[in-house]
C-alpha positions as CSV (number, residue, x, y, z in Angstrom):
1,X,-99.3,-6.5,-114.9
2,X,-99.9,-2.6,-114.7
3,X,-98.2,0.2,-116.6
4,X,-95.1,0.6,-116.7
5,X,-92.4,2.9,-118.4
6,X,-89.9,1.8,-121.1
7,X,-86.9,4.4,-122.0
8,X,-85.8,4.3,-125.6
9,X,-83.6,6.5,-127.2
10,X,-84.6,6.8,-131.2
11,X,-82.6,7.6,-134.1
12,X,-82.2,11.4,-133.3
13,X,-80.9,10.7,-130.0
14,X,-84.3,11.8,-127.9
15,X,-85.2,10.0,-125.0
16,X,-88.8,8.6,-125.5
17,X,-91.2,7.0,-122.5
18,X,-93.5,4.2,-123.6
19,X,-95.9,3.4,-121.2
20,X,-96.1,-0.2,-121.7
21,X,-99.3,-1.9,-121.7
22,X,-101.2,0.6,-123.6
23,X,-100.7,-0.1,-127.0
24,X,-104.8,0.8,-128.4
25,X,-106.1,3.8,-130.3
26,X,-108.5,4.5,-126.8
27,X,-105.7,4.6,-124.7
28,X,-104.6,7.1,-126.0
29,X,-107.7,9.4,-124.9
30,X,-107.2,7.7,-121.3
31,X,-103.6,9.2,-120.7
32,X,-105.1,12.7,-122.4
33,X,-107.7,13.0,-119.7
34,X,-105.6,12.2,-117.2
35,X,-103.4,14.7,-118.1
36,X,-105.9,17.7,-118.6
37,X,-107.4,16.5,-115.1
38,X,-103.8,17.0,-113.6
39,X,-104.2,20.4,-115.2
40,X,-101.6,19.6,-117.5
41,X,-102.3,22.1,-120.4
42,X,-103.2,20.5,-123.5
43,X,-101.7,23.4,-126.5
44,X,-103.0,21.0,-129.9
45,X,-104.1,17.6,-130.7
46,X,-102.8,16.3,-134.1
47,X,-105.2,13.8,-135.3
48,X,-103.5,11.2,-138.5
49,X,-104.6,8.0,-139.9
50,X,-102.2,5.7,-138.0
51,X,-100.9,8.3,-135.2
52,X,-102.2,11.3,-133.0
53,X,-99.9,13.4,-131.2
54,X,-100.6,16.0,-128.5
55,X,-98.8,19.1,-127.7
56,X,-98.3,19.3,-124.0
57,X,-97.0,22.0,-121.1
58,X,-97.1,21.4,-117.7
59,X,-95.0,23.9,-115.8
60,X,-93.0,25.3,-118.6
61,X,-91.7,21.4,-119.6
62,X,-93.1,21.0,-122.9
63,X,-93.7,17.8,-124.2
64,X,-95.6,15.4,-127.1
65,X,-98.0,13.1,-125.9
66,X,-97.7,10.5,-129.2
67,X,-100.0,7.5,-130.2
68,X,-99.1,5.3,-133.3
69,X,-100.7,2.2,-133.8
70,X,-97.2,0.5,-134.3
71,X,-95.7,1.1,-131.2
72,X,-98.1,2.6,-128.6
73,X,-98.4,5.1,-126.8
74,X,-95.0,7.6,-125.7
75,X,-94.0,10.6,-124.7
76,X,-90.8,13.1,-125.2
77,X,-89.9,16.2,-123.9
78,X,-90.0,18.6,-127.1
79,X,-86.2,20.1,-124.8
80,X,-84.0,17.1,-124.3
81,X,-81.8,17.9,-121.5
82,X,-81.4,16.3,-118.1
83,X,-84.0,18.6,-116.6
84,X,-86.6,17.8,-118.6
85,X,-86.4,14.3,-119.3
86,X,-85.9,13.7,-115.5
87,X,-88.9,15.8,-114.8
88,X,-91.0,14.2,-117.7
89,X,-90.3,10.9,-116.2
90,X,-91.0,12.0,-112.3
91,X,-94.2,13.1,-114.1
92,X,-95.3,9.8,-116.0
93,X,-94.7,8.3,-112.9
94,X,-97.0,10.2,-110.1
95,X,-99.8,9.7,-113.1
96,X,-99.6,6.2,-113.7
97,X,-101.9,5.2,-110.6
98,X,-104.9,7.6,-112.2
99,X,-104.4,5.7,-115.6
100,X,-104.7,2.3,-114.1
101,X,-107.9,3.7,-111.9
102,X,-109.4,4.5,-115.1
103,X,-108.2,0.9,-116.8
104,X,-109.4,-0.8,-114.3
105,X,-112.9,0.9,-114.7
């Protein structure tokens, strides 16, 4: 089916991408490495038990790059505003074909 993007707004009223069909732990290193080969700069990874969340900038937008084993793998822009949420989503999208390359590997 491919990947695809999800919008959901959570309980504080941020606007969160899930990139459907990548619900697993290993995923989660897939997007990461796509996004450091679009020289997206990657600031911290937070590893947890259930969850790891990466601290992300890519031309001044920052933004969490967020894995739990619940719900699967989404990202927010840390600055919800129109700007950024539009941008984060332009950006999900133009990286989707180097994620399903590397699924498809």
């Amino acid at each position: 089916m491919g990947v695809r993007i999800a919008e959901v707004v959570n309980r504080f009223e941020q606007l969160e991408f899930y990139l459907v069909e990548l619900e697993y732990f290993d995923d989660f290193e897939i997007v990461l490495g796509v996004l450091k080969d679009d020289s997206c700069d990657i600031v911290d990874v937070i590893e947890g038990i259930y969850s790891r969340i990466a601290d992300c900038n890519k031309n001044g937008v920052e933004f969490n790059l967020v894995y739990h084993e619940d719900v699967g793998i989404y990202i927010y822009s840390k600055i919800q505003s129109e700007y950024h949420n539009q941008f984060i989503k332009d950006y999900i999208i133009s990286i989707i074909p180097n994620i399903e390359k590397l699924l498809s590997v």
